[in-house]
VEXVO-991518 format. One record per atom (N, C-alpha, C): z, y, x. Coordinates in steps of 0.001 Angstrom, whole numbers, plus 500000, padded with zeros to 6 digits. Layout:
BEGIN
ZYX
...
***
This chain:
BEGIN
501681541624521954
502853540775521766
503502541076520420
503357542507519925
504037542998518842
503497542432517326
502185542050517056
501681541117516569
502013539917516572
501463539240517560
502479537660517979
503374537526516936
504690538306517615
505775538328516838
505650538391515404
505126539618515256
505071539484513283
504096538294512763
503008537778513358
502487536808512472
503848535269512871
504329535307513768
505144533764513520
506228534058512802
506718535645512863
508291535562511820
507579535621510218
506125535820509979
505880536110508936
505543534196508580
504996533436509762
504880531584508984
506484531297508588
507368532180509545
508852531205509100
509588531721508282
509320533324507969
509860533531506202
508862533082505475
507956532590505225
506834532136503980
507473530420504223
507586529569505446
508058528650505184
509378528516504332
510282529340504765
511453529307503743
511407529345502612
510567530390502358
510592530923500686
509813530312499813
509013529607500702
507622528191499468
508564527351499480
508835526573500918
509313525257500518
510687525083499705
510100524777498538
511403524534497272
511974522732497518
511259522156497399
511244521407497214
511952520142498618
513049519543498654
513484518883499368
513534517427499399
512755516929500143
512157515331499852
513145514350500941
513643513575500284
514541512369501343
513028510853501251
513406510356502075
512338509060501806
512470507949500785
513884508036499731
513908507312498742
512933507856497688
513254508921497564
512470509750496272
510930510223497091
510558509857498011
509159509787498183
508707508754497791
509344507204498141
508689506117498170
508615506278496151
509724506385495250
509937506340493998
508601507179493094
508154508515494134
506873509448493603
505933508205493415
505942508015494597
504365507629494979
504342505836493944
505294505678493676
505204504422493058
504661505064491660
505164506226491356
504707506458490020
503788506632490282
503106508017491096
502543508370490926
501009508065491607
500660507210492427
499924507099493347
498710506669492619
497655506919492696
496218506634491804
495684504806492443
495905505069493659
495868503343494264
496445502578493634
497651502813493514
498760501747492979
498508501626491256
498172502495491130
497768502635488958
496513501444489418
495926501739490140
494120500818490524
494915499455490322
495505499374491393
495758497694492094
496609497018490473
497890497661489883
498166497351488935
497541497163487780
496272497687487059
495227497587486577
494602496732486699
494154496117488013
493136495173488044
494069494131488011
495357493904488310
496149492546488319
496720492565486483
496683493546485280
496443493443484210
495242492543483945
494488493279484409
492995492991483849
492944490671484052
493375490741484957
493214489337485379
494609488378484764
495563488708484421
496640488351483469
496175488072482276
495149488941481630
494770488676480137
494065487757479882
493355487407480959
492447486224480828
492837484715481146
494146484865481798
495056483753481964
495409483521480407
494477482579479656
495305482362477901
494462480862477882
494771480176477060
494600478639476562
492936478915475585
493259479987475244
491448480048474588
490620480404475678
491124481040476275
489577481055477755
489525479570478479
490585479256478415
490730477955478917
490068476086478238
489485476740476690
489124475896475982
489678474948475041
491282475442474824
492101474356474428
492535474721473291
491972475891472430
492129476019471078
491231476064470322
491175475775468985
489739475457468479
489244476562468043
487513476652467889
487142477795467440
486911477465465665
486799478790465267
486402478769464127
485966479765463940
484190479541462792
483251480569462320
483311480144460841
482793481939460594
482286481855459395
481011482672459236
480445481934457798
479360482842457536
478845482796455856
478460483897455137
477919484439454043
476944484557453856
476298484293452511
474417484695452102
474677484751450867
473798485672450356
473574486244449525
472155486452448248
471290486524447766
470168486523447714
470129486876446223
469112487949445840
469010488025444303
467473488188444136
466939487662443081
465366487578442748
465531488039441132
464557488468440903
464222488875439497
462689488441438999
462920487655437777
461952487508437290
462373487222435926
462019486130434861
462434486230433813
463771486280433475
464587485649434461
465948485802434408
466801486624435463
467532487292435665
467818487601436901
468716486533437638
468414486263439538
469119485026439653
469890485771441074
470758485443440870
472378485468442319
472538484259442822
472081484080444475
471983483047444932
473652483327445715
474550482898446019
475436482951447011
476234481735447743
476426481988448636
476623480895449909
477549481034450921
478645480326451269
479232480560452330
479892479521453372
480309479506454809
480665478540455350
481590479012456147
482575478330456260
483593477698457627
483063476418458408
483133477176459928
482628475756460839
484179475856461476
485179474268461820
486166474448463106
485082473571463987
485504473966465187
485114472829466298
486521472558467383
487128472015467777
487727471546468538
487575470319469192
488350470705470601
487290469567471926
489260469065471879
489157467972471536
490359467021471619
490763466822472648
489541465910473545
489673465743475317
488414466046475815
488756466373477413
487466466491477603
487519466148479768
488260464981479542
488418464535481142
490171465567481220
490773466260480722
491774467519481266
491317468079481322
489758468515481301
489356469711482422
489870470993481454
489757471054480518
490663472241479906
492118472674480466
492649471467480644
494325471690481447
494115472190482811
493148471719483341
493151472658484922
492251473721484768
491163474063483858
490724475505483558
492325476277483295
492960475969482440
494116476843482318
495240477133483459
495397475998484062
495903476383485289
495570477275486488
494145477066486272
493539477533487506
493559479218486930
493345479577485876
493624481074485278
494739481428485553
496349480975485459
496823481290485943
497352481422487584
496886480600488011
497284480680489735
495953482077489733
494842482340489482
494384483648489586
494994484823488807
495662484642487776
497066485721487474
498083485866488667
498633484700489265
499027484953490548
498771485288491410
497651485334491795
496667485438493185
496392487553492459
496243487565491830
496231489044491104
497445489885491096
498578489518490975
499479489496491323
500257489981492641
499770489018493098
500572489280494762
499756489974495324
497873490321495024
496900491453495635
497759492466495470
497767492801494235
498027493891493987
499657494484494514
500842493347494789
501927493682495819
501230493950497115
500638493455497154
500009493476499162
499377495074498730
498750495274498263
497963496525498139
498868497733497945
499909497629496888
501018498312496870
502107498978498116
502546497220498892
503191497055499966
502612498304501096
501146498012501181
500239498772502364
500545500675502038
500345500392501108
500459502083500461
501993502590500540
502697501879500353
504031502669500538
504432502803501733
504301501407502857
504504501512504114
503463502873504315
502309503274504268
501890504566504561
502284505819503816
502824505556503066
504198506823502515
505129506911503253
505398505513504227
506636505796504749
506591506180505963
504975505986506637
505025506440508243
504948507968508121
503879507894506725
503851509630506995
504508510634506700
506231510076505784
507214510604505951
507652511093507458
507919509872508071
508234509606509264
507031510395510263
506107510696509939
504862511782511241
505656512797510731
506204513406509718
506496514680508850
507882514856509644
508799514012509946
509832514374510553
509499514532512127
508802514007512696
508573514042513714
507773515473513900
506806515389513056
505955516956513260
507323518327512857
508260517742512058
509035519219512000
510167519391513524
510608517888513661
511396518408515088
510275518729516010
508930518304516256
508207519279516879
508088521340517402
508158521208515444
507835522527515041
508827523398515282
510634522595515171
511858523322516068
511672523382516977
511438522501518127
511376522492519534
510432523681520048
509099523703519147
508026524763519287
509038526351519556
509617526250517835
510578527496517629
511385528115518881
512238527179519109
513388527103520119
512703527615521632
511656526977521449
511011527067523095
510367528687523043
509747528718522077
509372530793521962
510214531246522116
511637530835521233
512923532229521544
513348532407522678
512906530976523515
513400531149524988
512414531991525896
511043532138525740
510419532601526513
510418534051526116
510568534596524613
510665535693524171
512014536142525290
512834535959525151
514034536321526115
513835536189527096
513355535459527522
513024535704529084
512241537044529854
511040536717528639
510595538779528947
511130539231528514
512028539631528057
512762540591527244
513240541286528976
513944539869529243
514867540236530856
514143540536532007
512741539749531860
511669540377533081
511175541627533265
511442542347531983
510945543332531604
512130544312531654
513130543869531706
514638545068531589
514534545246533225
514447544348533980
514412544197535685
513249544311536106
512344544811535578
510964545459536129
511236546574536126
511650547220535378
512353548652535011
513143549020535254
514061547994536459
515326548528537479
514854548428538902
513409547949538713
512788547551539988
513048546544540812
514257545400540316
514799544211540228
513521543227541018
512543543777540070
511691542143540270
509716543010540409
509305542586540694
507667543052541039
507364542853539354
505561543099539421
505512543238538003
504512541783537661
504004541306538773
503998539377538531
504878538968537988
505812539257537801
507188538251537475
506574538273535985
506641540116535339
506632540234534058
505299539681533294
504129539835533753
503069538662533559
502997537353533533
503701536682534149
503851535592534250
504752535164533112
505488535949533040
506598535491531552
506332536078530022
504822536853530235
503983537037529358
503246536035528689
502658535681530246
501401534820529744
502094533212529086
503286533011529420
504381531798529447
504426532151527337
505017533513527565
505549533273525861
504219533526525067
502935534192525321
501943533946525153
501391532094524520
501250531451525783
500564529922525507
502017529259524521
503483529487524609
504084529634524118
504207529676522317
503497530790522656
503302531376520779
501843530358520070
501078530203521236
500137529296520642
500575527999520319
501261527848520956
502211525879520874
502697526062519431
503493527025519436
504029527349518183
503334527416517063
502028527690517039
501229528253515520
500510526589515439
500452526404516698
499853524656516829
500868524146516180
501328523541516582
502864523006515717
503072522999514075
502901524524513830
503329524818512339
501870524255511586
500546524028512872
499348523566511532
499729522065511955
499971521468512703
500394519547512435
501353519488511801
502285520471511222
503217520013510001
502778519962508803
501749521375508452
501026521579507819
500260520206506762
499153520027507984
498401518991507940
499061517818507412
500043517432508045
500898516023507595
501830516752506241
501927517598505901
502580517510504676
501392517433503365
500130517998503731
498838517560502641
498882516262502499
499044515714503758
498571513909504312
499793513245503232
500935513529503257
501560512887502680
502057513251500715
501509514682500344
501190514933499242
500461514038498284
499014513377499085
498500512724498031
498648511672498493
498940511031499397
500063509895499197
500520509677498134
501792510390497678
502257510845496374
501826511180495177
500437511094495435
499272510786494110
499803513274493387
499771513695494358
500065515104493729
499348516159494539
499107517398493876
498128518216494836
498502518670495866
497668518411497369
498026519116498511
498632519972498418
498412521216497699
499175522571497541
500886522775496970
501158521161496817
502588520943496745
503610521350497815
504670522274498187
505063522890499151
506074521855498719
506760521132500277
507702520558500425
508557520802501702
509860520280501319
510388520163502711
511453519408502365
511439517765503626
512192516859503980
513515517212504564
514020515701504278
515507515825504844
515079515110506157
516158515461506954
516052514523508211
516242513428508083
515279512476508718
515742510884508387
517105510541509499
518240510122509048
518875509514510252
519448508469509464
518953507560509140
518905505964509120
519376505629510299
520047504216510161
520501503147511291
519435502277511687
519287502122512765
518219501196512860
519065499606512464
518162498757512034
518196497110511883
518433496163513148
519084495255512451
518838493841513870
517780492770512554
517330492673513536
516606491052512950
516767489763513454
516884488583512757
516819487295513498
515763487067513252
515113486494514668
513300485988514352
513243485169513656
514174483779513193
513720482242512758
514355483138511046
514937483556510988
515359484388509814
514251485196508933
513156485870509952
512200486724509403
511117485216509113
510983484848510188
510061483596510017
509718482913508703
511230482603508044
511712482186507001
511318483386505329
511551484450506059
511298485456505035
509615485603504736
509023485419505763
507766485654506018
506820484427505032
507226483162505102
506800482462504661
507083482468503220
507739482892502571
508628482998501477
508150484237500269
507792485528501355
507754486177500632
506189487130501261
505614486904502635
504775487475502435
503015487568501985
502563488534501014
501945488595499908
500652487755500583
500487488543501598
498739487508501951
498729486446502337
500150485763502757
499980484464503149
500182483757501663
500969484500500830
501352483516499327
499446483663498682
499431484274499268
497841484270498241
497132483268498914
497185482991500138
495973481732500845
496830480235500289
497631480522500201
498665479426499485
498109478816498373
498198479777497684
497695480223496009
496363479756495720
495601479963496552
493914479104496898
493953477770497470
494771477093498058
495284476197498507
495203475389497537
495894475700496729
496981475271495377
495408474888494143
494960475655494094
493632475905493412
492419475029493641
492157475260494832
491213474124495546
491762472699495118
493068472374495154
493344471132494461
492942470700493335
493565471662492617
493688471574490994
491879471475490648
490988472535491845
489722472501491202
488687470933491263
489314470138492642
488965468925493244
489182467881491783
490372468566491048
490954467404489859
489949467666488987
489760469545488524
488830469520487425
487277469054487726
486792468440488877
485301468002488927
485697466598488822
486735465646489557
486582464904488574
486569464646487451
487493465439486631
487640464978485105
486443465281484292
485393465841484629
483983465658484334
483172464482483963
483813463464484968
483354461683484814
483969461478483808
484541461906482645
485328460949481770
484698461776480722
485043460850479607
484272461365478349
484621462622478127
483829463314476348
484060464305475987
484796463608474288
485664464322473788
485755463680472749
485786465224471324
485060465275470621
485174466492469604
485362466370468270
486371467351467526
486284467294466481
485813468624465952
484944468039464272
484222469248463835
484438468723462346
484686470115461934
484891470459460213
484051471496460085
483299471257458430
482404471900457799
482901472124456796
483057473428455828
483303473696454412
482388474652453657
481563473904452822
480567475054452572
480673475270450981
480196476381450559
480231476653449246
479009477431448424
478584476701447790
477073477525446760
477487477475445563
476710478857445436
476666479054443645
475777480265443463
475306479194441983
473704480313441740
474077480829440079
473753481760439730
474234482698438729
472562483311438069
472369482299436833
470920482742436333
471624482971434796
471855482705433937
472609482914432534
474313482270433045
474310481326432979
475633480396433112
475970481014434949
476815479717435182
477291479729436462
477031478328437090
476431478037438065
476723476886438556
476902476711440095
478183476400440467
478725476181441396
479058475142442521
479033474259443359
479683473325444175
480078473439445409
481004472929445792
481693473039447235
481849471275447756
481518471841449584
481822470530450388
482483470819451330
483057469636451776
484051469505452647
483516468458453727
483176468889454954
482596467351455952
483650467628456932
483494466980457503
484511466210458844
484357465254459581
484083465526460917
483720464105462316
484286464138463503
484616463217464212
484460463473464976
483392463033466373
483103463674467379
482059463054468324
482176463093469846
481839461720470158
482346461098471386
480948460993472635
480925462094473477
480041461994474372
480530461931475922
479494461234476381
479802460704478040
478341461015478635
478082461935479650
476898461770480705
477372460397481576
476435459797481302
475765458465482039
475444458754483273
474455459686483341
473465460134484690
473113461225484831
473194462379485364
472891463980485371
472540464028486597
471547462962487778
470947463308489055
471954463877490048
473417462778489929
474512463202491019
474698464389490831
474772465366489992
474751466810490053
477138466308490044
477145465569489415
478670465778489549
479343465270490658
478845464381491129
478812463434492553
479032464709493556
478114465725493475
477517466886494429
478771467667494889
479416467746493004
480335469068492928
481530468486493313
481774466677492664
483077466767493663
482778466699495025
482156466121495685
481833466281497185
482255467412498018
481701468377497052
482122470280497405
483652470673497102
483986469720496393
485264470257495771
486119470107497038
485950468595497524
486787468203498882
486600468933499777
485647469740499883
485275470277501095
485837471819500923
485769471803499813
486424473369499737
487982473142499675
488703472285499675
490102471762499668
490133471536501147
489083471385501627
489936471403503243
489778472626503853
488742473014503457
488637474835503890
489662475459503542
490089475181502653
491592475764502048
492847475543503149
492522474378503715
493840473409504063
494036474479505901
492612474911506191
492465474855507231
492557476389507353
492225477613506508
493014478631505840
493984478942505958
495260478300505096
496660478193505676
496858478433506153
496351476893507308
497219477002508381
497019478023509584
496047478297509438
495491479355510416
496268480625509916
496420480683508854
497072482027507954
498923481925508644
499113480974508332
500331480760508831
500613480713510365
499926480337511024
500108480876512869
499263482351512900
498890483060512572
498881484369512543
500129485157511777
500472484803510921
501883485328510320
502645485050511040
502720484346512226
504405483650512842
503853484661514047
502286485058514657
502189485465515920
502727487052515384
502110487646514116
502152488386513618
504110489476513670
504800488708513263
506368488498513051
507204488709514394
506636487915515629
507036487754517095
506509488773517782
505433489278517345
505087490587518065
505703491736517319
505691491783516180
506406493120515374
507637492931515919
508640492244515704
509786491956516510
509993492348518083
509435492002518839
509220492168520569
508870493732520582
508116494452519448
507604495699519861
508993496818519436
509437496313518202
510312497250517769
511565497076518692
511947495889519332
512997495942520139
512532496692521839
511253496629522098
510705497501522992
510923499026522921
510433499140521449
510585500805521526
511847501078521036
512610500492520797
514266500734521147
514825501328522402
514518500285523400
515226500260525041
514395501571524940
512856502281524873
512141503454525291
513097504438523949
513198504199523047
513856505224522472
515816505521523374
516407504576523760
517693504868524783
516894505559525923
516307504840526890
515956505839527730
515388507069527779
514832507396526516
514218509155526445
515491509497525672
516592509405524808
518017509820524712
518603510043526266
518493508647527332
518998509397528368
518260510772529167
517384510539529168
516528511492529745
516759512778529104
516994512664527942
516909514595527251
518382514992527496
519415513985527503
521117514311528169
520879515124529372
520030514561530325
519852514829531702
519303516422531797
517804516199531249
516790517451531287
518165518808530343
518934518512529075
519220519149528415
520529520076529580
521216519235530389
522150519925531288
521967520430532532
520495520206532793
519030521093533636
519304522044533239
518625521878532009
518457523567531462
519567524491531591
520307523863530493
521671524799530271
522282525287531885
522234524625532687
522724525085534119
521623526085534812
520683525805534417
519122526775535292
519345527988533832
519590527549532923
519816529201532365
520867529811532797
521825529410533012
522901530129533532
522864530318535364
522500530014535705
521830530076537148
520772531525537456
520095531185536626
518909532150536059
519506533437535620
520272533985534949
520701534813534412
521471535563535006
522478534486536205
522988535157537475
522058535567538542
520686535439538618
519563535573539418
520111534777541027
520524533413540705
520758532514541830
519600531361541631
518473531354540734
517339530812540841
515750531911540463
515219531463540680
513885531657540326
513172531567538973
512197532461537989
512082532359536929
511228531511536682
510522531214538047
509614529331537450
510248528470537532
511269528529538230
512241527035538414
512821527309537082
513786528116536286
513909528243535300
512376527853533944
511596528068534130
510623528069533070
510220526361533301
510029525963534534
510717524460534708
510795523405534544
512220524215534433
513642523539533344
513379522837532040
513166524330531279
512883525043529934
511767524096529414
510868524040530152
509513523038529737
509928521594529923
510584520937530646
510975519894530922
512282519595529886
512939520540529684
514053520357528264
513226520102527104
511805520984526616
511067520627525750
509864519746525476
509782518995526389
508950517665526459
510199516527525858
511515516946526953
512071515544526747
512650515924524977
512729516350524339
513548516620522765
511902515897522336
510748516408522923
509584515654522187
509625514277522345
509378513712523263
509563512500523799
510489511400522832
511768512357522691
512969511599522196
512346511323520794
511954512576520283
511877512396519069
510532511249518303
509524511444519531
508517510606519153
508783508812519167
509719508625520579
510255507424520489
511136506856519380
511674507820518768
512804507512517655
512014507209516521
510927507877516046
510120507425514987
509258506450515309
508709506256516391
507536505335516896
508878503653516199
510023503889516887
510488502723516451
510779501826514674
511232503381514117
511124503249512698
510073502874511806
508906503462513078
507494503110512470
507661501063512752
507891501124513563
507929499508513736
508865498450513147
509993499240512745
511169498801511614
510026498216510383
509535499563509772
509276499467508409
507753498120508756
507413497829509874
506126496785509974
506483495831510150
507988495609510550
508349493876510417
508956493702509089
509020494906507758
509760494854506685
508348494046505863
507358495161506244
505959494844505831
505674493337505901
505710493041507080
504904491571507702
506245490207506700
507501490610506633
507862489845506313
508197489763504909
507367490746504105
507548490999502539
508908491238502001
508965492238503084
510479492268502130
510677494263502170
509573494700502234
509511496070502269
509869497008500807
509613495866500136
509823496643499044
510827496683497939
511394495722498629
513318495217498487
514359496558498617
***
């Protein structure tokens, strides 16, 4: 037992004296925004797809080349051949389809965009549950505490009244083997805090070996109006704005296969310049300029094909949506129904630990007058420390469900 003792007072002075560091859940969510290697990813790739949203990928500015030659020969004279050109080309019209190439780049800047919020969104809500396992695993790890000092005292007393001959020496075994499984709960305990404080380290994009320690969360819980979230949901959340966003696209793409049927119209400038260098100099420069007007006649329905597909992928779109949108509304009504569920279960395990908590306190003092029994006391004691678990798991289980209708209705990160 004398062991026991020194290895758990030795986890709870080393817990004191590492954990420097005191984390509330604002300045977690604020780390992990900096710091999180996911979130650098998702922001990156919604760069990457922004840059290419421009009017020259899109075809609507003109190009222009150049090019140089050079050439020297020797024979009776020495001769310098040199040469150079500017080509512009610019496509004047070409059906729009340049105007909906450019559009359509940007609604995929958007669609890049809101991934990368949705991807973001997901990652912080899991910063925020596993804040929330972290509070839950430390009122664990008290309750663990609290519940050893009680069984430690208890032999302390089984053992003072074994030795007055008070009590047989079952009693004192029994309140052995109690602070015994006891001390194991306890070292259990201190490794699921453990564990969830690595878990939520690189969360925070920082090395496991970061020693922390949280504040208690005691936040208010929320009311929600359903037709209110409904409203929010449609408005603001990321995966439904993105099937939207394809929606939106599939149109615009239905426009750019038609505008294929309509002519092409181009303009092209030439400026070239020679000059040959044998004694004298002789030099000339031109200047051309056209423009040229082409139309496919007949390409074997190949465009016939693509708008055909175009419609069809515009209703796949259409049908997307809406399906997207009655999963977001079933989505919203159940997050709602659950978090107001584990409400009423978070009041009733508050009532329940009132109850179990004035158990105890009366069976210890009962106990101590030796007007009960030390299993009816031990009990108690166990039944006081389920219900503080209970309470505490219901209290976060609900917060966990707070922050999933914040999620579902995009407004988590408000």
């Amino acid at each position: 037992m004398k062991n026991i003792i020194i290895l758990i007072g030795f986890l709870l002075f080393s817990g004191s004296l590492f954990a420097q560091e005191t984390l509330t859940l604002d300045h977690a969510v604020a780390i992990a925004l900096e710091n999180n290697l996911n979130i650098k990813v998702a922001r990156s790739d919604a760069e990457i797809t922004s840059n290419k949203a421009t009017k020259g990928n899109a075809g609507l500015l003109p190009t222009l080349g150049a090019g140089v030659n050079t050439n020297y020969s020797e024979h009776a004279s020495d001769e310098l051949n040199s040469s150079g050109s500017l080509n512009l080309t610019y496509t004047l019209f070409n059906g729009f389809g340049g105007h909906y190439t450019y559009k359509l780049l940007n609604l995929q800047k958007d669609q890049a965009n809101l991934s990368a919020r949705y991807q973001i969104e997901t990652i912080i809500s899991g910063v925020i549950m596993s804040f929330y396992n972290m509070n839950e695993k430390s009122d664990d790890l008290l309750v663990a505490e609290d519940n050893l000092a009680i069984s430690k005292d208890r032999l302390k007393r089984n053992e003072a009244k074994y030795e007055y001959g008070n009590i047989n020496k079952l009693e004192v075994l029994n309140a052995k083997v109690d602070f015994n499984r006891d001390s194991s709960s306890y070292l259990k305990a201190q490794q699921n805090y453990d564990e969830t404080a690595r878990e939520l380290n690189v969360l925070l994009g920082r090395s496991v070996e970061t020693e922390l320690q949280i504040l208690p969360d005691a936040s208010e819980f929320q009311f929600f109006d359903l037709n209110q979230l409904k409203d929010e949901a449609l408005n603001n959340n990321a995966d439904y704005l993105i099937k939207r966003s394809q929606l939106e696209a599939s149109e615009i793409s239905e426009k750019k296969a038609k505008s294929s049927q309509l002519p092409s119209l181009k303009l092209n400038s030439n400026y070239n310049y020679y000059e040959n260098k044998i004694v004298g100099t002789n030099s000339h420069s031109q200047l051309t300029g056209g423009l040229s007007l082409s139309m496919n006649i007949f390409d074997g329905k190949k465009k016939k094909t693509t708008i055909a597909n175009a419609k069809i992928e515009k209703q796949i779109s259409i049908f997307q949506e809406q399906e997207q949108r009655l999963q977001l509304e079933k989505d919203i009504v159940h997050a709602l129904s659950s978090y107001e569920y584990n409400l009423q279960i978070l009041s009733l395990e508050e009532d329940a630990l009132e109850a179990s908590k004035l158990n105890f306190e009366q069976s210890r003092e009962y106990y101590r007058l030796g007007q009960i029994s030390s299993t009816t006391y031990r009990e108690a004691q166990l039944n006081y420390a389920e219900a503080q678990n209970k309470r505490s798991a219901a209290r976060y289980q609900a917060k966990r469900s707070e922050i999933n209708i914040k999620k579902i209705s995009g407004s988590l990160l408000n």
